[in-house]
Structure formats: structure tokens, C-alpha cells
N, C-alpha and C positions, 0 to 999 in steps of 0.2 A: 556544195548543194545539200541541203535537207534531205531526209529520207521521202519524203512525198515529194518532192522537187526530181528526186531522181525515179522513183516510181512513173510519175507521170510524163518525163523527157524520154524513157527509153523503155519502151513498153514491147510485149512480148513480140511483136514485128519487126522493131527496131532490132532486139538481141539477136534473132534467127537468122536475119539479114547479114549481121557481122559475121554468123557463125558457119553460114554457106559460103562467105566471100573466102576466109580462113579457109573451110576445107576446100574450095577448088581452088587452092596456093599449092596444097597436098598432090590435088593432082583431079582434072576434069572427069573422071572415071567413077569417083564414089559419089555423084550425083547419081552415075548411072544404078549401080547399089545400093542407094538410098531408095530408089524409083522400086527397082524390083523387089527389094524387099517389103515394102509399103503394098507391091503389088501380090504378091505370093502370104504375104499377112493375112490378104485382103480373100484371096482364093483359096486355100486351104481352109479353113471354117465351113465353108460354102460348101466344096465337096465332099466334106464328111457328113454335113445335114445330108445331101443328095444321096448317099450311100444308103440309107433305109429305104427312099422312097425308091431308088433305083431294082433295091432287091426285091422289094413288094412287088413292084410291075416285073419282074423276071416272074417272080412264084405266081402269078396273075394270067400270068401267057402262059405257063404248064411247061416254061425251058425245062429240060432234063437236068440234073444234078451237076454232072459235069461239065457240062456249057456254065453252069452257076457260076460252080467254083474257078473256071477258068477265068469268066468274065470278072467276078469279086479277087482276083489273083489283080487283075491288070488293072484295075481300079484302086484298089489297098497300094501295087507298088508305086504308081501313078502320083497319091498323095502323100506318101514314104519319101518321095523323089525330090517333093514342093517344101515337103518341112526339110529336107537335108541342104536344099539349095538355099532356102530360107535362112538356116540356122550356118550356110557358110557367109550368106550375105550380112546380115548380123553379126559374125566376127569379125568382116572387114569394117565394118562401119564404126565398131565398136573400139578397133584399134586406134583405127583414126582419129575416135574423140577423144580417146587417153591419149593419143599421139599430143592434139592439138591440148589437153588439158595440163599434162604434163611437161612437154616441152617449150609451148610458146607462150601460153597465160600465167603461167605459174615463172619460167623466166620472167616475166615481163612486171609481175610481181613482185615478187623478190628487188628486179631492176630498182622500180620504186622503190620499196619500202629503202633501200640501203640511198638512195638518192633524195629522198622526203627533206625537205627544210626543216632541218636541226630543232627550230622554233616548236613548229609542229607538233612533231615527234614528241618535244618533251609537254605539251600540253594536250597530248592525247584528241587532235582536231577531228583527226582520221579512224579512231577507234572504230566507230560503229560502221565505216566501209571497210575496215581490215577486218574485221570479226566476219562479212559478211562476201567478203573476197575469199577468206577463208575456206567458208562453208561453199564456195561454189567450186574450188579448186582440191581442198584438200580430202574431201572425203567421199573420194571414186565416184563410179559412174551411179552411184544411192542420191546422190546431191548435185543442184550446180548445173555446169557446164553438161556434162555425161545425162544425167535424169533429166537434163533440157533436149536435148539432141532423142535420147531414146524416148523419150514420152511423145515428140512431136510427129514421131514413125508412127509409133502407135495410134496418133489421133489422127493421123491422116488414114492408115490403112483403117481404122475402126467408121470415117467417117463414108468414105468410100463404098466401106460393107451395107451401111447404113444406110444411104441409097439406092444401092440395087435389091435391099429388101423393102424398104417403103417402096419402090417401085411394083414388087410383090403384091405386097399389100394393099394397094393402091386400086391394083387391078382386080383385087377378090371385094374389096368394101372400104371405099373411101372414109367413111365415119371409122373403121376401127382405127386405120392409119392417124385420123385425125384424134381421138381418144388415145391412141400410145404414146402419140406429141407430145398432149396436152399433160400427162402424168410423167413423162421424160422430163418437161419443161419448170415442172412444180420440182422434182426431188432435185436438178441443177440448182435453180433459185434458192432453195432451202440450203446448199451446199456452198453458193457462192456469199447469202450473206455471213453465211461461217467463217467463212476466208476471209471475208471483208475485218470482221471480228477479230479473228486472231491476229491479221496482219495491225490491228491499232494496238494489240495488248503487247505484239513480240518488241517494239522497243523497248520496253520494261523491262523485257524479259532479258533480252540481249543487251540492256543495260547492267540487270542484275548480275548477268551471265562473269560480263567483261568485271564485275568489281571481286567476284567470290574466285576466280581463277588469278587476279593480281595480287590479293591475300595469299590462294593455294601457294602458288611462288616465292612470294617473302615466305612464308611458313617450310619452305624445305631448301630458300639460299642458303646455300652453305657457308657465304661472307655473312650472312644473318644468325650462324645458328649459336654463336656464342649470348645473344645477346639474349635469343629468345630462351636460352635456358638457365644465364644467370638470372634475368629478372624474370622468372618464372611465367612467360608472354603464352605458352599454351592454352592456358585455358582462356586468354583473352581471342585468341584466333579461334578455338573450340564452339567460345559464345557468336561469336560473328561470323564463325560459318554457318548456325544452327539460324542465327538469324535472318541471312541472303536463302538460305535453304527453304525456311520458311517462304517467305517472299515470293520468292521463284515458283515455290508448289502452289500455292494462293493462283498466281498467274496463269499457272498452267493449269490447274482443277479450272478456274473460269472457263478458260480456252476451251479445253474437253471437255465440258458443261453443253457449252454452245454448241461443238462439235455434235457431241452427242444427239441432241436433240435436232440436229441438222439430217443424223443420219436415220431417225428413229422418221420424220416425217418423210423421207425421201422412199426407205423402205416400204413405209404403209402407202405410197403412190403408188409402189412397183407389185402388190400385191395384188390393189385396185385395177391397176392396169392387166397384170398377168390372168387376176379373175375372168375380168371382163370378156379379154382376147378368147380364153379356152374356152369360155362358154358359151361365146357365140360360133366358134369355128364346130363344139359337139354338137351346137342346138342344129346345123348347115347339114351335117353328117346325118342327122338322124332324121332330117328331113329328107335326103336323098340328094342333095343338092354338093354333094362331098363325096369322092370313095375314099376308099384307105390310101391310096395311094398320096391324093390332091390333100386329104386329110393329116397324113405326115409332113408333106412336104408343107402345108400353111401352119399347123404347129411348129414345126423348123423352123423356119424365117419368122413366125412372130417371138419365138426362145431366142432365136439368134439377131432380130431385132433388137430386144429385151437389152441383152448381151452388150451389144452396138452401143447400146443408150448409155447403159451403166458402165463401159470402159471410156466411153467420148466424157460424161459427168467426172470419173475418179481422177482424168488424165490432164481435165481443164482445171482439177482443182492442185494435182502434181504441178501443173505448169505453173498456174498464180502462185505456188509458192517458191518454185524455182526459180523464175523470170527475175524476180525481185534479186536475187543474189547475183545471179547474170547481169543485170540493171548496175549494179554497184561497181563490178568489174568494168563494164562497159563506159561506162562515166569517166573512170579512171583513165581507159586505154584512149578514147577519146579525146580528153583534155593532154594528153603526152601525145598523140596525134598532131593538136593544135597546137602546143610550144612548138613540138618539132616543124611544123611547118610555118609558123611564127618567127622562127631562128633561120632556118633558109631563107623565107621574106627579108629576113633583113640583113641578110650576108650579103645577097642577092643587089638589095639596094645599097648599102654601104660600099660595093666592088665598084660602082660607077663612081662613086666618089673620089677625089685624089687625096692621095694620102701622106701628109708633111711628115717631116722629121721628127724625133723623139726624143726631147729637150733631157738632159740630165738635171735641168735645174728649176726653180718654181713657176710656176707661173699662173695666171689667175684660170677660173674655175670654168669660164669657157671657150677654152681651148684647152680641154681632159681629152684624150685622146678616145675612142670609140672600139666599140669588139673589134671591128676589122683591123684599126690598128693598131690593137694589143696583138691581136694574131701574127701581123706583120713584125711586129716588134720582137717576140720570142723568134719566128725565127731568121731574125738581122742578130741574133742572142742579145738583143737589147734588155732583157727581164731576167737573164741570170744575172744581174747584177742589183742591186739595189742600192739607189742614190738619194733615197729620200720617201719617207713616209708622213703624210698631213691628214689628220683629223680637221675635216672642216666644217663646222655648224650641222656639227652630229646633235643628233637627240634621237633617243630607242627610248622606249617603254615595253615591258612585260606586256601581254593583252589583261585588260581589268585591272591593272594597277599604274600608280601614280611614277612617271618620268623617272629613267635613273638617271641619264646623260639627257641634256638640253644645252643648247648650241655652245657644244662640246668643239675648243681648238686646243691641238698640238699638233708639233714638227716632231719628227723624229729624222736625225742625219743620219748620213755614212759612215761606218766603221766607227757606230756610237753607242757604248753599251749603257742600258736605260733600266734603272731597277724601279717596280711600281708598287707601291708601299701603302699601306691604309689599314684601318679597323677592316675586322669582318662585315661585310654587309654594303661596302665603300665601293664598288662596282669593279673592282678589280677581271677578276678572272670573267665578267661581261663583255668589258675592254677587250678582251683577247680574244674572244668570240665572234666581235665586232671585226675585230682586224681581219681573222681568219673567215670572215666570210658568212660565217655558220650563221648566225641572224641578221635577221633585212633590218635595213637604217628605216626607224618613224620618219625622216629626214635629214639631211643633211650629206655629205660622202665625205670619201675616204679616198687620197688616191696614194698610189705607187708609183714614181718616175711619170709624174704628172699624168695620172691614166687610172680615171676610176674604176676599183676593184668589181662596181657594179657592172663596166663594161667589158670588163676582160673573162674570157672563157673560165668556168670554175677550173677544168681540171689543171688550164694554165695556170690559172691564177696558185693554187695551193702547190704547184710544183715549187713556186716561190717558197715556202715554206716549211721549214721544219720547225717542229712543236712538239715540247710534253708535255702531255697534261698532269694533274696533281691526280685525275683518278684514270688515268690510261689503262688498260686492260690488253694483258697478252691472247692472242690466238691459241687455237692449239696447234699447231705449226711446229715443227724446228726451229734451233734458235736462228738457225743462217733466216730463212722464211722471217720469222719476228724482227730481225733486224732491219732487212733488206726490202721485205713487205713483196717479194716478188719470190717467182719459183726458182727450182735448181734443176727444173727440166727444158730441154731447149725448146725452142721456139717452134710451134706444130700447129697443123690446122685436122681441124674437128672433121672429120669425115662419116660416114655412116653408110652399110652396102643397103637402105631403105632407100628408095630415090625419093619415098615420101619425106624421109625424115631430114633428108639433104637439102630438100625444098622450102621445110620449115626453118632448118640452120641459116639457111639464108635469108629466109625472113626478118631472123631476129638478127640478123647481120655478126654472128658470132661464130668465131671459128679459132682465132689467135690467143692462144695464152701469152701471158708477162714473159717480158724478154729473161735471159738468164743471169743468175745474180752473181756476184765478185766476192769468191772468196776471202782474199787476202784483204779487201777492202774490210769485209766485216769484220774481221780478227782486229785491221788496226782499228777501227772505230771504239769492237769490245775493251782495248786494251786502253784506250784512252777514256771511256768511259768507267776503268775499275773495275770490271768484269773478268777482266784472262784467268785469274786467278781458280776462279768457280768453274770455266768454261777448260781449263786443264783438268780438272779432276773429274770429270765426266767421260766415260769411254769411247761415248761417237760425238765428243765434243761439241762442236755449234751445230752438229747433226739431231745432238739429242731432243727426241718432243717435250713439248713444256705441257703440262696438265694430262692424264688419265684419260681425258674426253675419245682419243681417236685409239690413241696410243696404250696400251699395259705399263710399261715401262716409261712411260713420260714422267719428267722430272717436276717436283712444285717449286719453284722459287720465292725468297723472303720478300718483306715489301722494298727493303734494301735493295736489292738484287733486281727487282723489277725495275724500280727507280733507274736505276744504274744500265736494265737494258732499255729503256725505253731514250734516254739521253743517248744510246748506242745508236739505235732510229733514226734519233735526229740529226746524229752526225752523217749519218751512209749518206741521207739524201740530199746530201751539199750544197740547199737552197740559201738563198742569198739574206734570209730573215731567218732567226731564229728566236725561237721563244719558248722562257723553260717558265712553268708556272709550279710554284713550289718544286725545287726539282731535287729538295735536299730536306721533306718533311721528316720521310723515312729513313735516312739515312745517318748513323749516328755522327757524333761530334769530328773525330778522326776522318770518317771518310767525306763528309761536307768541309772539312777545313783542305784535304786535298781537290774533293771538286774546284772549289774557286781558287787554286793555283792554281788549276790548269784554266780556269774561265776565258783569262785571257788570249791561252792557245786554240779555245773553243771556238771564238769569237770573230775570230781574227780576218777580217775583210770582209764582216756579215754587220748588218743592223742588228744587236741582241735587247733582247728583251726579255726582263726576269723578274716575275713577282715572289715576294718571298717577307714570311712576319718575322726572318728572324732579320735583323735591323743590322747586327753584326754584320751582314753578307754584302751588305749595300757598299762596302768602305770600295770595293771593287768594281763600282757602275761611273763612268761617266759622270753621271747627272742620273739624280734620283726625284722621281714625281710621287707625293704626296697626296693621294686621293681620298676625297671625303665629299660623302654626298654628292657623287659623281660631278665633283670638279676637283682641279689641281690648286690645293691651296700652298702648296708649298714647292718650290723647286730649286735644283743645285747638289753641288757636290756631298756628303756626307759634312767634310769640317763645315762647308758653308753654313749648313744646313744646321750643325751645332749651336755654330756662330749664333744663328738667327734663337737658338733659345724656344723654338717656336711648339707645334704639335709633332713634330719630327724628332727633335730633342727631347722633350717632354717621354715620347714612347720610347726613345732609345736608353733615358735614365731609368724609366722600368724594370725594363728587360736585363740592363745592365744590374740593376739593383734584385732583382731575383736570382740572375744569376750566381750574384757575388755571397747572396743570401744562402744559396743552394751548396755552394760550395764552401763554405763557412762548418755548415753542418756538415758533409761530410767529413772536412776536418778534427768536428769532434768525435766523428762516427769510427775513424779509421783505427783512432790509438787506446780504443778499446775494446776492439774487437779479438 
């Protein structure tokens, strides 16, 4: 949804609604807290104005001294009492919205963002509701979540006060009441088209925001910084931050432009109004129609009107800008709401259904098997095995750009290792993406053991698979952890001695950490992957952290070495596919010539599948597919594949001929050195 799409589906009623339902999950009682606090807001004010008028009517009636001071004793501790109870009610309320902001929005956050569609993600769909999830979550009870909940206390006990003084009011001179409306009503209006204002200018802003913090980042990666300093790229980031900077200040001087003059007309209301009031309640007094007493007490309540006016105006205008962030969150938890209850809908119906057998072999496209009985399937252990892979009348497209795959077919069989081969740009490493799930088909599917990967549960589905990527990325974990992807602590449930906070764990349904992981498994894995070597000469061995991030002492590994553990990965997790995508960029000549003898021991009762430019590596696949322009124009074994003389041949005589080129030269290089 749009930003005004989501403004106006989930509006400040809608967000407070969510946010009472949440806190009575915490517990029925900080309603009760919320009430009294709103109510002790609401009375404290009240009896401190009462305090002058009270003491005038003491010294009035000629009480003796110490009657005074006794009675202004029990009076002072009285409202001493209201702010202490106030200010205990306000820490419970206040916990509970860091409770609820910290542990269940912000999980549920996070949930997202790590489960977001790959797609998405990398075209930045969701930027301007992440940036603005952000700000309702991340930055305490100043923002968000916490300044939604605490400002709505506030404008309920402020409107409350504001009642019981127009009802004051009301009763000494209806015209004044109706004149302190009237100039309340002018400085809101003045205030709210301000808000109206900035909220059209902060997409810009928060446009601006999201592009100069993607720069700040390239500008201090550390994978970056060789590049930015060989080719002198500082003063290029220098200029293009000075220019977002600019930008941004433009936007925002507008904004506070508006602002300004929002607050300058609201002022000169509250001045008008404040004149008005005092001059009529002196003119009352000096006619006789006022003592000092009735005289305090209606200056009071029209100060503490006043008061009333301009915190209900500051706190409507805290909220329109908060809501809006709230709004954003809300959208989100809402649509994960609605899958979720979308996905039971349909568990629900598919369970009445009967559910046939689980063919090992092809069959046409409808009769693909359904979620429920891929569910069934894994566990009859029908999907740790893999008997066949089909591409069928796929087509994906990028969004905004022209088709890469259009009714795209392949087979791929059992215990059939498939190497896929192409120019840069030839949709390779798409292909794998496709397979693995990570982007939704324009059309077409895809299935596994006759069972489309669209209908089988994601986290079944990728247990099917183990994969490396060409740009995979360590944790900072231990090596055992990076290998294993799982803890080395046993298996514990999350507890907490808060009964509130036990109430929200349960909410988010989380309690179980990762089962515990296998030693001696990771070792062989390292040692088949080439790793034993590096992982002996480390002190806490597969113990030891990888990167500085958590760790002091954490180790950095080469891109060698990475390569090497990440093919580690993919062995532990003994899925029935495997897919190495460049899995030998990094790694020099000697250790890619031992990878692919052992390829075969890799492989060995899996589908594999392995893109790779160097052409050499192919001699060891099966059957080799030639990709260009997201279609297969060429396929067959390596010699076939020679045979044929064709764009396979063609690149393999290249490759072959620089190399031989390459090696020529150092020939002459060697015997003069």
C-alpha cells in the first residue's frame, strides 16, 4: 500500500485499538493504571490551583495560624500523595509499552524483515515502511509506539480537566467559555494545517533520508574501502552527501517555515484569548461582583483551561505525527495476521481432502501434489530424497524490465550432476534463485517429486536444499555455528519471572532455541571440504569466532577459506539437492583441481548442480546446459558438447587459449628470474 493508502486504512483509532488489545495480552490490570493515571493527571492540577483559593478563604475567616499551617500540612501531603501514586502509575504503564515495544513489535519486525521475499528486499519495495517501522520502534518511548501510548494518557487526562473547567466557566459567563473555544479552535486549526504540510513534504524527506544513510554505508564498508581509496571515490561521496544535505535542509527549512508561522498565529490567539479572559474576570472584581477568593479561583481555571487547550492542541499534533509511524507497523502486522489466517484456511480445507500417493516419477502438471501433501510427504520422509526436478513453462521477469526466462523447460534426474554454463548476464545464478524459491514465478512452476515448490511449506521446501552461494556471507558465530547454522547449547525454553513478559513470549509463540549441533559431523564435513588444515591450527578450533563483530579475538578468513566453509554448510545439512554456484571462484588452481575429485564423493545420491565460467570444471557434470538469453541452447556432455563445435566449444577454446597463453608467458618469465 501507498503511504496515504496506509494513512487513511489505519487511522489513529484503529492503531490504539491494536495497542489496548496487545496490552490486555500483558495482563487486564494496566487498563486499570492507565484509568488512574489519566485520573490523578487529571486531579492533581486541580488541587494545586485550589490551594490559593483555599488559603485566601482560611485567612478570610481569621483561622489562627496553626490551624493554617496544620490544615495547608494535610493538603500539600494530600497532593504529594497523587503525584507519587501518579508517577508509580506511569512507571507501570510505561514498562509495559517498552515491554510491548521491545519484545513483541520489534520481534515481529525483525520476523519480517529476515522472512521478506528475496525479490523485495533487493528492490527496496518496503523501504519507506521500514524506515518508518523503524522510527516507531526504535527510538524509546520519544517516538512511535511509547509517544503514541504516552501522549494518548495525556490527552485523555488533559481533556477530562478541560471539562470540568469549561463547566467552571460555563457557570460564571457562558460568552467567556464560548470566546476561549473560539481562540483554542483557531491556534489547533493553524497547527493542524502545519501537520497536514509536513506530512506531504516528509516523503521527500524520508526519501532523501533513506538515499544519504545508503551512501553513509558504502562510504565506511569495509568490503568497500579498498576501492574507495584506490580510485580516490571520497570526494565523490563528500559531493553527494553535501548535495542530499542540501536537499534535506531545503525540506526541512520549508517544514519549519510552515511550522513556524503555525505557531506564531496560534500564540497570538492564546494572547487574545488570555487578554480577554483576565480582563473581564478584573473588570467582575472591581465591580463587586468577584471577592479575592471566587477571583483566584476563576483566574485558576481559566490559566488551567488555557493550559488544557494548549496541551490537548501540542498532543493532537504529537499524535498525527506518531500515528502515521504506528499506521506503518500496523499494516504490516495486519497483512502477517492475514496470511496467517489464510494458511490455516487452507490447511484446514486441504485436511478434508484425501490425499494420494507420492509418485517418484513424472507426471502431468495436474496432479502436482498440494501444501498438505508435501507436508504429508516429508513426513512419510518422501522429500529427503530427491527423484526429479522439472522446469515447466517458467517465465520470471525483474519488475520494469524485459523477460529473462519465458516458457522456460528442463528435467533435471536423480543422482545427476548438471553443470550450468553461460556469458555473464545469461540468467544463471536467476535460475538458482528460481529453484531455491527466493523469487516468485511471472508464471509457470517448478516442481520436486511431482510437487510444486509453490505448494510445499518454505521451511520444508529449503530443508531440501543445500546451496552456496558465489557471494555467501559468514555470521559472526563460531565456526561449529557457521557450519551447522544451529547452536551448541541444548535445547531450553525462554522463561521470564515477569508474568507480563511470559504472557507476551507466548504471544509471539517463542520459547525453543535450535536443536543441538554434531560435533564430529562438522569436523568431517570441514575436512571434506579442505578446511581441517586451518581449523587445526586455531586454539578453540571450530570453537573459534569468525569476525571481531561480537568477538575480540575472532578470527578473519581468506575468500578461500570462506568458499571452503561455506561448501562445509552445505555438506552438514545433507539435503537431497545441492547447489554450488561458483564454488571455486576464490579458490586457487590446486585447491579447485582437488575440489572436483572429490565432487563426485560430494554428490553422491543428491541432484547437484553447479554453475561455474571456468569450462575446465564441466569435464565432471553429467550433462552440461548452456545458457543464453535465458534459454538452453546447448546441451550434453563436455566431449559432446566439443563435438558439436558450437558456443560451448567456441568458449571452451578461449579459455583454453588464454590459458595456454598465460602459461607460455610464465615460461619465459621463470628462466630469468
Amino acid at each position: 500500500m501507498t503511504r496515504e493508502e496506509i494513512r487513511k486504512n489505519y487511522r489513529y483509532k484503529d492503531n490504539m485499538r491494536m495497542l489496548l488489545k496487545d496490552i490486555g495480552c500483558c495482563g487486564r490490570q494496566y487498563y486499570v493504571y492507565m484509568v488512574l493515571e489519566i485520573i490523578l493527571k487529571t486531579i492533581a492540577p486541580i488541587l494545586l490551583m485550589l490551594l490559593p483559593v483555599y488559603l485566601v478563604g482560611l485567612l478570610e475567616h481569621q483561622i489562627d495560624l496553626v490551624t493554617i499551617c496544620e490544615k495547608l500540612s494535610i493538603w500539600i501531603v494530600g497532593i504529594l500523595g497523587i503525584y507519587l501514586a501518579d508517577t508509580w502509575f506511569h512507571a507501570q504503564n510505561m514498562r509495559i509499552f517498552e515491554m510491548l515495544r521491545m519484545a513483541l513489535y520489534m520481534h515481529r519486525f525483525y520476523n519480517w524483515r529476515v522472512h521478506m521475499d528475496l525479490l523485495s528486499l533487493e528492490n527496496g519495495e518496503n523501504n519507506e515502511m521500514e524506515m518508518e517501522i523503524r522510527q516507531a520502534l526504535l527510538q524509546g518511548s520519544s517516538h512511535g509506539v511509547g509517544a503514541l501510548l504516552e501522549s494518548s494518557i495525556s490527552l485523555a487526562s488533559s481533556v477530562l480537566g478541560l471539562l470540568l473547567y469549561a463547566i467552571c466557566i460555563g457557570q460564571l459567563q457562558p460568552f467567556l467559555l464560548f470566546l476561549i473555544m473560539i481562540a483554542g479552535g483557531a491556534a489547533a486549526f493553524a497547527k493542524r494545517r502545519a501537520n497536514i504540510y509536513e506530512y506531504q513534504k516528509m516523503g521527500r524527506f524520508w526519501e532523501n533520508n533513506g538515499k544519504f544513510w545508503g551512501m553513509k554505508n558504502d562510504s565506511i564498508n569495509l568490503e568497500k574501502a579498498k576501492d574507495i581509496r584506490m580510485y580516490h571515490l571520497a570526494p565523490w561521496f563528500a559531493d553527494n552527501f553535501e548535495r542530499l544535505r542540501k536537499e534535506a535542509v531545503t525540506i526541512y527549512q520549508d517544514v519549519m517555515q510552515k511550522r513556524f508561522l503555525a505557531d506564531a498565529a496560534a500564540r497570538m490567539a492564546t494572547f487574545l484569548r488570555d487578554g480577554a479572559a483576565y480582563g473581564y474576570l478584573l473588570y467582575l472584581m472591581i465591580n463587586g461582583d468577584l471577592d479575592v477568593a471566587q477571583f483566584l479561583l476563576y483566574l485558576g481555571v481559566v490559566s488551567g483551561f488555557t493550559a488544557w487547550m494548549q496541551t490537548i492542541v501540542e498532543t493532537l499534533t504529537i499524535l498525527n505525527q506518531e500515528s502515521l509511524s504506528v499506521s506503518f507497523l500496523q499494516a504490516y502486522l495486519a497483512q502477517e495476521d492475514k496470511d496467517q489466517k489464510e494458511g490455516r484456511q487452507e490447511t484446514v480445507a486441504m485436511e478434508s481432502k484425501e490425499v494420494p500417493e507420492v509418485s517418484t516419477t513424472s507426471q502431468p502438471q495436474e496432479n502436482a501434489k498440494t501444501h498438505l501433501e508435501a507436508t504429508n510427504a516429508l513426513e512419510d520422509n518422501r522429500l529427503k530424497e530427491c527423484h526429479e526436478i522439472r522446469f515447466e513453462d517458467v517465465s520470471f521477469a525483474y519488475p520494469g524490465q524485459p523477460p529473462i526466462f519465458e516458457h522456460f523447460n528442463i528435467t533435471l534426474h536423480a543422482n545427476e550432476k548438471i553443470a550450468l554454463v553461460g556469458m555473464n548476464g545469461a540468467g544463471k545464478t536467476t535460475l538458482v534463485k528460481l529453484l531455491c524459491g527466493l523469487y516468485p514465478l511471472t508464471s509457470g512452476h517448478i516442481y520436486v517429486n511431482d510437487m510444486d515448490i509453490a505448494q510445499i511449506p518454505h521451511e520444508l521446501y529449503v530443508s531440501m536444499l543445500s546451496i552456496v552461494f558465489q557471494d555467501s556471507q559468514i555470521f559472526a558465530f563460531d565456526i561449529a555455528s557457521n557450519v551447522a547454522c544451529t547452536t551448541s547449547q541444548d535445547k531450553q525454553t525462554l522463561k521470564s519471572k515477569d508474568a507480563a513478559m511470559n504472557r507476551l513470549l507466548k504471544k509471539m509463540q517463542c520459547g525453543d532455541t535450535y536443536a543441538i549441533y554434531d560435533e564430529e559431523r562438522i569436523l568431517s564435513c570441514l575436512q571434506k571440504a579442505g578446511l581441517q588444515d586451518k581449523i587445526d591450527q586455531l586454539p578453540q578450533g571450530i570453537h573459534t569466532h569468525l569476525t571481531t563483530y561480537l568477538q575480540k579475538d575472532g578470527v578473519l578468513l581468506s575468500g578461500g577459506e570462506i568458499q571452503k566453509l561455506m561448501l562445509a554448510r552445505a555438506l552438514y545439512k545433507k539435503a537431497p539437492i545441492l547447489i554450488l554456484d561458483e564454488p571455486t571462484s576464490a579458490l586457487d588452481p590446486i585447491a579447485e583441481s582437488e575440489l572436483y575429485q572429490k565432487y563426485a564423493q560430494l554428490s553422491e545420491g543428491k541432484i547437484s548442480l553447479f554453475i561455474s565460467h571456468r569450462l575446465s570444471s564441466t569435464r565432471f557434470a553429467d550433462r552440461i546446459l548452456f545458457l543464453e538469453h535465458g534459454k538452453i541452447i546447448e546441451e550434453g556432455s563436455h566431449e559432446e558438447l566439443l563435438k558439436k563445435q558450437g558456443a560451448y566449444a567456441k568458449m571452451f577454446q578461449m579459455q583454453a587459449h588464454y590459458y595456454q597463453k598465460e602459461a607460455g608467458r610464465n615460461e619465459e618469465i621463470i628462466p630469468n628470474a
